[in-house]
PyMOL CGO cylinders between C-alpha atoms (Angstrom):
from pymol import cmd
from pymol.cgo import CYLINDER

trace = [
    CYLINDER, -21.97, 48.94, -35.51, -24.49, 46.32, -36.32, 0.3, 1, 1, 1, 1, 1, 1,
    CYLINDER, -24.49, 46.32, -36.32, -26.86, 44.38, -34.47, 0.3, 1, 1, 1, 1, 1, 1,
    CYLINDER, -26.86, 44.38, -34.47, -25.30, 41.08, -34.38, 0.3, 1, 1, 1, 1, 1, 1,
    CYLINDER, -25.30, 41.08, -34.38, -21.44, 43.33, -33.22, 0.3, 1, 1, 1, 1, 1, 1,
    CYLINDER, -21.44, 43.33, -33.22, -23.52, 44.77, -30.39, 0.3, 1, 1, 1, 1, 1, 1,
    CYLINDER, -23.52, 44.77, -30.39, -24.60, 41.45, -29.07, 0.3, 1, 1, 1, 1, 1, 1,
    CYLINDER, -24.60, 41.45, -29.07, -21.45, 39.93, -29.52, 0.3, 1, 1, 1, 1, 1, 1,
    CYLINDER, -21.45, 39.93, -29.52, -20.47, 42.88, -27.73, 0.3, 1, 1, 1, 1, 1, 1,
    CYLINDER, -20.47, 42.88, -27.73, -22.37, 42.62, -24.76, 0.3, 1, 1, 1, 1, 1, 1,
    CYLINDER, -22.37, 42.62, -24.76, -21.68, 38.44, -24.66, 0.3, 1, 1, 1, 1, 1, 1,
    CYLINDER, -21.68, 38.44, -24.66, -18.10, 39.34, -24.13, 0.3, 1, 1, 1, 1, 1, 1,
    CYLINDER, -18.10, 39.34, -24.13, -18.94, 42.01, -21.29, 0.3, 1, 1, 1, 1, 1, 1,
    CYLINDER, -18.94, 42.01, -21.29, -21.40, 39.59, -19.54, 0.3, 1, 1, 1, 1, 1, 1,
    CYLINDER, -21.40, 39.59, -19.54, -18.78, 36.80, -19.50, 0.3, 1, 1, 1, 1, 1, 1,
    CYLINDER, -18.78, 36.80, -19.50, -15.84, 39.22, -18.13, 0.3, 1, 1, 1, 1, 1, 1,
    CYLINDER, -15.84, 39.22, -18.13, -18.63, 40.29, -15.35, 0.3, 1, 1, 1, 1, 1, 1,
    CYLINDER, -18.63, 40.29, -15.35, -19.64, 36.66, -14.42, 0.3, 1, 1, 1, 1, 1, 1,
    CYLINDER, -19.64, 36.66, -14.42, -17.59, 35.40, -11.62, 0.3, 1, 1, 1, 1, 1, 1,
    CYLINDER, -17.59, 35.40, -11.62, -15.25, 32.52, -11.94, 0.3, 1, 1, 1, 1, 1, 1,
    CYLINDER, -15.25, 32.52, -11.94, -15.98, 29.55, -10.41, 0.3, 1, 1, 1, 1, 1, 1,
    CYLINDER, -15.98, 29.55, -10.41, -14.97, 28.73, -6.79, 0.3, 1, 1, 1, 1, 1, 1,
    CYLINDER, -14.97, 28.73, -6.79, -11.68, 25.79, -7.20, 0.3, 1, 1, 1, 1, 1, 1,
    CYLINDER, -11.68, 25.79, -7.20, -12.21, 23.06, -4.67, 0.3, 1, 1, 1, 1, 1, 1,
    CYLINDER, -12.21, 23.06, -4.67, -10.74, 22.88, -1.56, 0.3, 1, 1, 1, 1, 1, 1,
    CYLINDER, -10.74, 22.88, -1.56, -9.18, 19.59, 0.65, 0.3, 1, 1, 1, 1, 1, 1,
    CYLINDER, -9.18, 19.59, 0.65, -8.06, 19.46, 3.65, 0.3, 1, 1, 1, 1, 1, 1,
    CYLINDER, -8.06, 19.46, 3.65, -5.34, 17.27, 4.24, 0.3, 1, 1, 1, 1, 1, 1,
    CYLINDER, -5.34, 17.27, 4.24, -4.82, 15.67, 7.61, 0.3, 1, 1, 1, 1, 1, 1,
    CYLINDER, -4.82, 15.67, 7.61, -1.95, 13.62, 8.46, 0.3, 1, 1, 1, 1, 1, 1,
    CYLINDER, -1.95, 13.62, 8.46, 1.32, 13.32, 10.97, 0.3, 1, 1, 1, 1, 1, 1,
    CYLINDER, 1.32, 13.32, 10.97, 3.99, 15.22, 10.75, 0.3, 1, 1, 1, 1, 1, 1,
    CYLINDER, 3.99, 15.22, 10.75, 6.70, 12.23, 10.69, 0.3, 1, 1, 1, 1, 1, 1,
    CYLINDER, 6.70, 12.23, 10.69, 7.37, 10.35, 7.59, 0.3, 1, 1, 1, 1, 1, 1,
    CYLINDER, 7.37, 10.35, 7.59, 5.76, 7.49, 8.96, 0.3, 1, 1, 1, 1, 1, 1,
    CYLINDER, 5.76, 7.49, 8.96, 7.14, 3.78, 9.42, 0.3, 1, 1, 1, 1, 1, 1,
    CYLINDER, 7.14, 3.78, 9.42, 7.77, 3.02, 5.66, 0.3, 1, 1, 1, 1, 1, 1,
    CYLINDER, 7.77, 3.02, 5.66, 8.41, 5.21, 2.58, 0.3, 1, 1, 1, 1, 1, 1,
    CYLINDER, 8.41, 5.21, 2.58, 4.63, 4.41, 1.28, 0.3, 1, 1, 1, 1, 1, 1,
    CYLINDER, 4.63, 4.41, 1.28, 3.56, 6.82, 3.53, 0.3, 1, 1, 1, 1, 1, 1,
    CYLINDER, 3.56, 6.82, 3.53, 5.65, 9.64, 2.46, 0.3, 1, 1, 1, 1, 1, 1,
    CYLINDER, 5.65, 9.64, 2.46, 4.93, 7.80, -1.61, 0.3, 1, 1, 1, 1, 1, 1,
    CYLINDER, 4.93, 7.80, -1.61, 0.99, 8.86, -0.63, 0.3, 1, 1, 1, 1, 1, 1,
    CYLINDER, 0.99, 8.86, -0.63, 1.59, 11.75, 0.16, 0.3, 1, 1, 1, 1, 1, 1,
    CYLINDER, 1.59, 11.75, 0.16, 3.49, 12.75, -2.65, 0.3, 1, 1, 1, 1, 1, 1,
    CYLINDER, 3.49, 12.75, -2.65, 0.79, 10.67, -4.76, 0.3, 1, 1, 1, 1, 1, 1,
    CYLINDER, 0.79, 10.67, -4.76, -2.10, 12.74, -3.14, 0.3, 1, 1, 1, 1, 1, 1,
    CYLINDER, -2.10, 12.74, -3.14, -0.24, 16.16, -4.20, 0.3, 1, 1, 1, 1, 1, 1,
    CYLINDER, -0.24, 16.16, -4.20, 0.15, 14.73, -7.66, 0.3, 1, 1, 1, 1, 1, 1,
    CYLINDER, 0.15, 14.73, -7.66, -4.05, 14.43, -7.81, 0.3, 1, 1, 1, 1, 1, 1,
    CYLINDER, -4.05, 14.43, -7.81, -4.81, 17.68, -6.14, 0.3, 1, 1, 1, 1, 1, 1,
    CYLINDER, -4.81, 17.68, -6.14, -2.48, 18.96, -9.06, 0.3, 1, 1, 1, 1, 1, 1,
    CYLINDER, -2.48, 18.96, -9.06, -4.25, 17.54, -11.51, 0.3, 1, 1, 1, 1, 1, 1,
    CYLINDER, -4.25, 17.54, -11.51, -7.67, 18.41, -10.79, 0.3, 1, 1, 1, 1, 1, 1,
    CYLINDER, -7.67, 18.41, -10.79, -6.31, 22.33, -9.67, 0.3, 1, 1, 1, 1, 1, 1,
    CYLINDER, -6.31, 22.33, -9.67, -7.49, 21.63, -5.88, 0.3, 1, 1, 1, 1, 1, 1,
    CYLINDER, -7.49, 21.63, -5.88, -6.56, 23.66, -3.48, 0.3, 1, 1, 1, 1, 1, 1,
    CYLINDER, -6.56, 23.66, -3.48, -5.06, 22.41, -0.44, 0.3, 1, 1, 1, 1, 1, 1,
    CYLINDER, -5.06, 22.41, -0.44, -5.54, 23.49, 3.53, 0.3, 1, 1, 1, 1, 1, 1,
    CYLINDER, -5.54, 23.49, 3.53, -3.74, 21.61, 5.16, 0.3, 1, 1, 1, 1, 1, 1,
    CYLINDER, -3.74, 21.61, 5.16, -2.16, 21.70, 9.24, 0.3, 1, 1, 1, 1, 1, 1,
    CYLINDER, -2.16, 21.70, 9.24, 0.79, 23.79, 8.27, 0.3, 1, 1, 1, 1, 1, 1,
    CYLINDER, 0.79, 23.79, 8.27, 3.86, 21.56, 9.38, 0.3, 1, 1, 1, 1, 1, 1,
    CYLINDER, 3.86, 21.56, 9.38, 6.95, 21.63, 7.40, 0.3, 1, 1, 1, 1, 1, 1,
    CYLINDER, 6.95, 21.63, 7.40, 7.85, 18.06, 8.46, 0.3, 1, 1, 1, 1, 1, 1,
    CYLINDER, 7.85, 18.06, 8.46, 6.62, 14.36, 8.21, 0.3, 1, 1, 1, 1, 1, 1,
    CYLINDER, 6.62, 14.36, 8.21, 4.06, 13.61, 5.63, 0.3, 1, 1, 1, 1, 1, 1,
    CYLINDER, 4.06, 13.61, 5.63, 2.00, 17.16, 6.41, 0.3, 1, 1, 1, 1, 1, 1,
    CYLINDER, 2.00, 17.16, 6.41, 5.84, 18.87, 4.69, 0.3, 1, 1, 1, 1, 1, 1,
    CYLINDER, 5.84, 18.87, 4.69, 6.29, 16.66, 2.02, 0.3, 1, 1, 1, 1, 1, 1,
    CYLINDER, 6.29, 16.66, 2.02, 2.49, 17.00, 1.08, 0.3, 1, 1, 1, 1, 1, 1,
    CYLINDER, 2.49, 17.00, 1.08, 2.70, 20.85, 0.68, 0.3, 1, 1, 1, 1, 1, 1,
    CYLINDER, 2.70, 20.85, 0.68, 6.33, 20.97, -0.79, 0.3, 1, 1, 1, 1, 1, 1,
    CYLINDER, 6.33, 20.97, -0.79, 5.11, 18.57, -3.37, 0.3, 1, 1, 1, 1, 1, 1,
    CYLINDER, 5.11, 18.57, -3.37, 2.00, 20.35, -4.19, 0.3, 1, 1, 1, 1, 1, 1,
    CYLINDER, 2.00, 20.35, -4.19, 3.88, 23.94, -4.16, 0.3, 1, 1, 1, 1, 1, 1,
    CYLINDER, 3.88, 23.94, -4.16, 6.42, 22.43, -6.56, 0.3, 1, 1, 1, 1, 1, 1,
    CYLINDER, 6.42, 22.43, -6.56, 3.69, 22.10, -9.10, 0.3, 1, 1, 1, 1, 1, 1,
    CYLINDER, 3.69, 22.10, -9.10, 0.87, 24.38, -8.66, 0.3, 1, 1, 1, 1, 1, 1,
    CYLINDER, 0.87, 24.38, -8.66, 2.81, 27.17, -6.96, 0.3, 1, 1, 1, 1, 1, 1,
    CYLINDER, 2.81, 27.17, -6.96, 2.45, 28.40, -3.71, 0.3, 1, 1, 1, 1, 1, 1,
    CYLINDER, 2.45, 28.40, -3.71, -1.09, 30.30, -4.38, 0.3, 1, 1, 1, 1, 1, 1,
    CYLINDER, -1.09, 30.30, -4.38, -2.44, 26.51, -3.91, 0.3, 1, 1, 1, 1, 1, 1,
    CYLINDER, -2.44, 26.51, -3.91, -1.34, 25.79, -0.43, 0.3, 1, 1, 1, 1, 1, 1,
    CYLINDER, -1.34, 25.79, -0.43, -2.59, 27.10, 2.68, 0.3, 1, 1, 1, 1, 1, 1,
    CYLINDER, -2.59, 27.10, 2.68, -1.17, 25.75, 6.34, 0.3, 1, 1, 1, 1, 1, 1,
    CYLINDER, -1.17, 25.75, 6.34, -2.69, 26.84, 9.26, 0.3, 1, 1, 1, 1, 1, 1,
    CYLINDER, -2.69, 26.84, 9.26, -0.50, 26.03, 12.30, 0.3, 1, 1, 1, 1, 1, 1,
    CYLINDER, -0.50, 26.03, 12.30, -1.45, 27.04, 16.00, 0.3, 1, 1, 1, 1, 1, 1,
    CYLINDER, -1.45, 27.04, 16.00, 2.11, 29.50, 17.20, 0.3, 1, 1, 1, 1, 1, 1,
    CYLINDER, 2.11, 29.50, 17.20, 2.96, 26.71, 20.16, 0.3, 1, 1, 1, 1, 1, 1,
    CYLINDER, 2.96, 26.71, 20.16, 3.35, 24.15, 17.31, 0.3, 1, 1, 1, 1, 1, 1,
    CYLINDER, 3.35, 24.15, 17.31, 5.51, 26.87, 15.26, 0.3, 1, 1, 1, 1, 1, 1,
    CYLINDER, 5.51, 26.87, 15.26, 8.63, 25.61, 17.52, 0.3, 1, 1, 1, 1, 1, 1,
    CYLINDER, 8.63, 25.61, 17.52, 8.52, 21.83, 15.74, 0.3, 1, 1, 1, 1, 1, 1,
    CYLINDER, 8.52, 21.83, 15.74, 9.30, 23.46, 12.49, 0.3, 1, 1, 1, 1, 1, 1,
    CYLINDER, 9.30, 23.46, 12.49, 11.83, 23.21, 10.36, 0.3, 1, 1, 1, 1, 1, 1,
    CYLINDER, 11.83, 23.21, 10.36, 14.60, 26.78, 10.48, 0.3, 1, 1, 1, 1, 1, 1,
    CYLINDER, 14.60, 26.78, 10.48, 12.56, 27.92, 13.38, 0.3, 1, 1, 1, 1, 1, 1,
    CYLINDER, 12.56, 27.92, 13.38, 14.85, 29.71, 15.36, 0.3, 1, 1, 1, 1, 1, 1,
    CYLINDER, 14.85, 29.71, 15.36, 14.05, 30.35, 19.60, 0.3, 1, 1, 1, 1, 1, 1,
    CYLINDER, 14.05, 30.35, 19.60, 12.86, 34.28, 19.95, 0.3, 1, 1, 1, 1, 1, 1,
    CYLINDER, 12.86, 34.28, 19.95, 11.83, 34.33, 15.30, 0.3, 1, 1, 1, 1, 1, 1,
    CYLINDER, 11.83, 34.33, 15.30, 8.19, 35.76, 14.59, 0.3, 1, 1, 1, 1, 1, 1,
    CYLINDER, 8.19, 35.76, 14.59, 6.60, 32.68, 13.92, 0.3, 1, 1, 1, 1, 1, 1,
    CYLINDER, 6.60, 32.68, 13.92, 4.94, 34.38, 10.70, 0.3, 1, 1, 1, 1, 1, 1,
    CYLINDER, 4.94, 34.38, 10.70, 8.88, 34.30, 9.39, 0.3, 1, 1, 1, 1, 1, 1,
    CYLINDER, 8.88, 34.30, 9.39, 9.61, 30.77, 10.44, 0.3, 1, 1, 1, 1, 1, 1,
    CYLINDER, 9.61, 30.77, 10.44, 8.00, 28.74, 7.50, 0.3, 1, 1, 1, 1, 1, 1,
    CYLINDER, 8.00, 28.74, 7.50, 8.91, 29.97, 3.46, 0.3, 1, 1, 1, 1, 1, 1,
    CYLINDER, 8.91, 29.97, 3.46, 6.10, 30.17, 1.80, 0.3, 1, 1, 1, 1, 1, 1,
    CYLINDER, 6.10, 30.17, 1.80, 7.94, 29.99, -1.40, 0.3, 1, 1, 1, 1, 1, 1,
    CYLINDER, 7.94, 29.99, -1.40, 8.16, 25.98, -0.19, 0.3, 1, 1, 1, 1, 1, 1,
    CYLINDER, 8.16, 25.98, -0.19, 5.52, 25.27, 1.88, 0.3, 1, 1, 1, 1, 1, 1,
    CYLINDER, 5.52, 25.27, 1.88, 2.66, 27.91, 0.68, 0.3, 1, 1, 1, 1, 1, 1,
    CYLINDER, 2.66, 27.91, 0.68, 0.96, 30.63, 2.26, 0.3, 1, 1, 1, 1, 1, 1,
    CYLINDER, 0.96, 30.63, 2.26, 0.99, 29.98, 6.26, 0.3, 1, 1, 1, 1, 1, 1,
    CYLINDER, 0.99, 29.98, 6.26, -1.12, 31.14, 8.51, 0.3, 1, 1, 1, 1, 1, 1,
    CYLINDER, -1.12, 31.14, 8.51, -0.15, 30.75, 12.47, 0.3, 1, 1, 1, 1, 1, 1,
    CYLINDER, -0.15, 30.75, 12.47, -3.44, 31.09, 14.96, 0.3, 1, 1, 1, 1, 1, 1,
    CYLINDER, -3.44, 31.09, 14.96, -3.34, 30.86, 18.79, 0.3, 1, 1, 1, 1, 1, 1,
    CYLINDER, -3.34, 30.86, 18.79, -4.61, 27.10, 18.80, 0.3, 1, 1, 1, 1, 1, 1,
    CYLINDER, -4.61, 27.10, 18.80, -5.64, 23.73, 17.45, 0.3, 1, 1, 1, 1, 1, 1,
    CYLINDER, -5.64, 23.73, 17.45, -9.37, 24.76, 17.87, 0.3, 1, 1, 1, 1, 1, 1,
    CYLINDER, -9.37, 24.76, 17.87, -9.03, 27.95, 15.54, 0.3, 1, 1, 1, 1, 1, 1,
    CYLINDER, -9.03, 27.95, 15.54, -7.01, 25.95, 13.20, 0.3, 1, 1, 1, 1, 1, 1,
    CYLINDER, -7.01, 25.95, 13.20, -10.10, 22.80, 12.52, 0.3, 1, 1, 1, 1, 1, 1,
    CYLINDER, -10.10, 22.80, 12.52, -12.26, 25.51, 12.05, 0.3, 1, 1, 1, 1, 1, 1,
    CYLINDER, -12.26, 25.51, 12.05, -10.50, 27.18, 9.98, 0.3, 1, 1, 1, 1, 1, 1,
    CYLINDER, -10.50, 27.18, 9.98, -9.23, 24.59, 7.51, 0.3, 1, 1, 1, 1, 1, 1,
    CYLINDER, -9.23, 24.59, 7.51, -13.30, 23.26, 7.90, 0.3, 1, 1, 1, 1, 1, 1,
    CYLINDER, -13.30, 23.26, 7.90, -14.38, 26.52, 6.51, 0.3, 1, 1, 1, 1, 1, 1,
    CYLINDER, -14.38, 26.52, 6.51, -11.90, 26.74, 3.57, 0.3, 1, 1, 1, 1, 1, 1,
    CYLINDER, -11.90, 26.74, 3.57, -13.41, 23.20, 2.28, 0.3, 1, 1, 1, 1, 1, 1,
    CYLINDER, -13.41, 23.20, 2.28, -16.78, 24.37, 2.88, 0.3, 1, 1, 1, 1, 1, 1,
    CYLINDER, -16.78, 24.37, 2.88, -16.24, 27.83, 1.27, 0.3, 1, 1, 1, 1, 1, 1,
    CYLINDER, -16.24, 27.83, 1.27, -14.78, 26.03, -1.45, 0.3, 1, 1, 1, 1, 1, 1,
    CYLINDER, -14.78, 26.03, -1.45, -16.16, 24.85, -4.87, 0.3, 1, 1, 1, 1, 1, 1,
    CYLINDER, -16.16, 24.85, -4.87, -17.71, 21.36, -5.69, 0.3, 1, 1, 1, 1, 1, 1,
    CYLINDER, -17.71, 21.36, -5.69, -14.99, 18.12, -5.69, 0.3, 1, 1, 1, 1, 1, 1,
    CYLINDER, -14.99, 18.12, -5.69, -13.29, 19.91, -2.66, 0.3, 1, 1, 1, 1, 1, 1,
    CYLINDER, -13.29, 19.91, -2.66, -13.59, 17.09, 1.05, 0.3, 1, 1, 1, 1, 1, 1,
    CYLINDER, -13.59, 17.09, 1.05, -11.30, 16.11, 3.52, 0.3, 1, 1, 1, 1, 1, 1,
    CYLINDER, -11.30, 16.11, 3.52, -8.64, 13.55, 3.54, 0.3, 1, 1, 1, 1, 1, 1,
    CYLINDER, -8.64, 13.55, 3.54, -6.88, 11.66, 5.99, 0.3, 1, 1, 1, 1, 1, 1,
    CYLINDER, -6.88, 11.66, 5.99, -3.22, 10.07, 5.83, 0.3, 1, 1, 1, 1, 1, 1,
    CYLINDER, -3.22, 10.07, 5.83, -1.59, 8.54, 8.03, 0.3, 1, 1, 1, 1, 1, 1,
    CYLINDER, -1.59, 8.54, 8.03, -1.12, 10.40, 11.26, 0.3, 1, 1, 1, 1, 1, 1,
    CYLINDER, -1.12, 10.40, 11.26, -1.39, 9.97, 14.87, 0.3, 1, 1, 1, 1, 1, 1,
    CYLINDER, -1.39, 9.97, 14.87, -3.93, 10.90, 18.09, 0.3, 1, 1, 1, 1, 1, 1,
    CYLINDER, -3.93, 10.90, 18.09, -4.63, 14.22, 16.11, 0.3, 1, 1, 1, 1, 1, 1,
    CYLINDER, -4.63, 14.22, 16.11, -4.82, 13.33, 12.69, 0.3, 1, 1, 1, 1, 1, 1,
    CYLINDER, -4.82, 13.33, 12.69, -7.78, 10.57, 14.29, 0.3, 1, 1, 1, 1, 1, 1,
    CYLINDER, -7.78, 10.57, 14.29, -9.29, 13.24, 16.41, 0.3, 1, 1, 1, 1, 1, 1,
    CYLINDER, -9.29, 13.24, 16.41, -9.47, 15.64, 13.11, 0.3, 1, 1, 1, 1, 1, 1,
    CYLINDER, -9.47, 15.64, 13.11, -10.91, 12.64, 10.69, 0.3, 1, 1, 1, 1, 1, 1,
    CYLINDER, -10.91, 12.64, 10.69, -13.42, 12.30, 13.34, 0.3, 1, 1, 1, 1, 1, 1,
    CYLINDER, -13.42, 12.30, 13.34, -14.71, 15.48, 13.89, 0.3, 1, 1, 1, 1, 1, 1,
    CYLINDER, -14.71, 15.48, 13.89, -15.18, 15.92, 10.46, 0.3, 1, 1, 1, 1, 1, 1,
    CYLINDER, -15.18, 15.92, 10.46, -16.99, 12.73, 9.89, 0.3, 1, 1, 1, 1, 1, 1,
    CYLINDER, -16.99, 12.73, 9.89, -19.28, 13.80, 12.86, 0.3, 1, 1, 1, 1, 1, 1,
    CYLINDER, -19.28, 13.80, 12.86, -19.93, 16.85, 11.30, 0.3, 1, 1, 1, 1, 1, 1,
    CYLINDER, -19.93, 16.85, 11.30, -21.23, 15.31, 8.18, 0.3, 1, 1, 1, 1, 1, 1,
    CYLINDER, -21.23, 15.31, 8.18, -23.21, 12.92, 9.96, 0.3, 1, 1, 1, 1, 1, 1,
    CYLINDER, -23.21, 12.92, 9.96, -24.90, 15.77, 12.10, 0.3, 1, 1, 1, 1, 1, 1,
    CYLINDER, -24.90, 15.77, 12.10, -25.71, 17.84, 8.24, 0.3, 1, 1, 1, 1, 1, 1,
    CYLINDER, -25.71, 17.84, 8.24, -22.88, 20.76, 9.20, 0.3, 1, 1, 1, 1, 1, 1,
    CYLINDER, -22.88, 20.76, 9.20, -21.56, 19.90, 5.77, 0.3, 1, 1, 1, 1, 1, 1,
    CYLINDER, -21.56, 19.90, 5.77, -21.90, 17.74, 2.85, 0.3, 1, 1, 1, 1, 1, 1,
    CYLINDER, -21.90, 17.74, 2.85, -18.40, 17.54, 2.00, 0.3, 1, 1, 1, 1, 1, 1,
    CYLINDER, -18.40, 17.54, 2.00, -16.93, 13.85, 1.21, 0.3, 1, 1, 1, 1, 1, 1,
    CYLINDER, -16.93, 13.85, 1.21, -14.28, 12.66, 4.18, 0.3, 1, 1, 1, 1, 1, 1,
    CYLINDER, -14.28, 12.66, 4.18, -11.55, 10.03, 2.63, 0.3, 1, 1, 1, 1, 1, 1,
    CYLINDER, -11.55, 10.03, 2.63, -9.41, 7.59, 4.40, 0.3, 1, 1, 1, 1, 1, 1,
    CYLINDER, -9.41, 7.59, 4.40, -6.39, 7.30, 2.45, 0.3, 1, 1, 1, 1, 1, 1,
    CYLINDER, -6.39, 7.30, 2.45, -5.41, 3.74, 3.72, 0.3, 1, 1, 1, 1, 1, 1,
    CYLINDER, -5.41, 3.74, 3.72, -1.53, 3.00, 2.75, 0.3, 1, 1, 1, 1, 1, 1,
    CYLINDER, -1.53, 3.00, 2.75, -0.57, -0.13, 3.65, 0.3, 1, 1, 1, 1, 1, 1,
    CYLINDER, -0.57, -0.13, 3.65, -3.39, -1.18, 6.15, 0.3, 1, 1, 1, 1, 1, 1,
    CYLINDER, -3.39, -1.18, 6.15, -2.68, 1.82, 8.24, 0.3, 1, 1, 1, 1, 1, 1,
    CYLINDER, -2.68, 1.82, 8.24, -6.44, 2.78, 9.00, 0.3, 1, 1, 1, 1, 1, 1,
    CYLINDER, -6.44, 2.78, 9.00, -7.71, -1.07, 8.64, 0.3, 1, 1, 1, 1, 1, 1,
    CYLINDER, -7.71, -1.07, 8.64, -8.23, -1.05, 12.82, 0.3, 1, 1, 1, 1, 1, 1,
    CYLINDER, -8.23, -1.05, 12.82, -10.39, 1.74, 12.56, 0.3, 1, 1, 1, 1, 1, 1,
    CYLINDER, -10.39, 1.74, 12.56, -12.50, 1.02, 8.86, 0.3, 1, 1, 1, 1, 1, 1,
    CYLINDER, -12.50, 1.02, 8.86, -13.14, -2.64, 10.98, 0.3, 1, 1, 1, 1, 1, 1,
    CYLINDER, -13.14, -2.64, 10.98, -14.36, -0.55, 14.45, 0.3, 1, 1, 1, 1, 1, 1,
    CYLINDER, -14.36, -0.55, 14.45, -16.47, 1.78, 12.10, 0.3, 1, 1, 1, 1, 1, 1,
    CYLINDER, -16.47, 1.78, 12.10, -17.97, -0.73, 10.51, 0.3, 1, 1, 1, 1, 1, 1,
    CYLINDER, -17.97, -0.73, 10.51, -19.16, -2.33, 13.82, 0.3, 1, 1, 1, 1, 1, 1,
    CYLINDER, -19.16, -2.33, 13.82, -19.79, 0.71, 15.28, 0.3, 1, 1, 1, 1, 1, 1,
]
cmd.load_cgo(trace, "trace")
């Protein structure tokens, strides 16, 4: 074995021992109806397309319906389910789609669809959850917000308090189909 096979040698060994780097994470927030016009279920579809692209992982609130379903059916369908990750509080479990009174909420959403689930005892554990998935996760990764309702705000601004405060660094989006978010980009630019 010669000098220059050994070092190639030990290249190869120091690259298989190097650790991989961490994908980016988002966290998608948004309702769990379709919205008022198909744009909104369009975005969401859209957004899936990007995270796709760019291999992003998604955390996301779990739902199987509305935009928060078609987001992580859409993503599934192209990256597979190892790229999804709902987290959904059990009292929400109910509001699913094939969730039957008296099933193990752990059996009520297929993953196969909608990505790996994980069901938590409440909307608390769940933002801090999803918020340490992005944070955990490699550079590019942020949150998002679609359209959604009194949660989907209360989420968006948490998060955007949380950057403002210096509990993370991570970029916050507001995904603004049609106008949806203009009452609140005018108010926060007043603010």
């Amino acid at each position: 074995m010669t000098a220059e096979t050994t070092a190639s040698s030990q290249a190869v060994s120091a690259q298989s021992d190097a650790v991989a780097p961490k994908r980016p994470v988002v966290c998608v927030f948004c309702g769990s109806s379709p919205g008022t016009s198909p744009a909104h279920l369009a975005a969401a579809r859209a957004l899936a397309h990007v995270l796709h692209q760019n291999d992003i992982q998604l955390v996301y609130g779990g739902g199987t319906v509305g935009l928060m379903g078609e987001l992580a059916r859409t993503l599934v369908s192209l990256s597979g389910p190892q790229s999804v990750h709902g987290i959904i509080p059990a009292a929400l479990v109910r509001f699913e789609q094939n969730h039957q009174e008296g099933q193990d909420p752990a059996k009520t959403i297929d993953e196969t669809i909608y990505g790996r689930t994980t069901v938590v005892k409440d909307m608390h554990t769940r933002k801090q959850m999803m918020a340490q998935e992005v944070i955990g996760g490699g550079e590019g990764g942020g949150f998002v917000a679609l359209s959604g309702g009194y949660g989907t705000l209360e989420e968006l601004m948490e998060v955007t308090t949380w950057n403002q405060l210096g509990i993370h660094a991570k970029g916050v989006v507001i995904f603004n189909v049609e106008g949806y978010w203009d009452g609140l980009i005018q108010w926060v630019n007043t603010a």
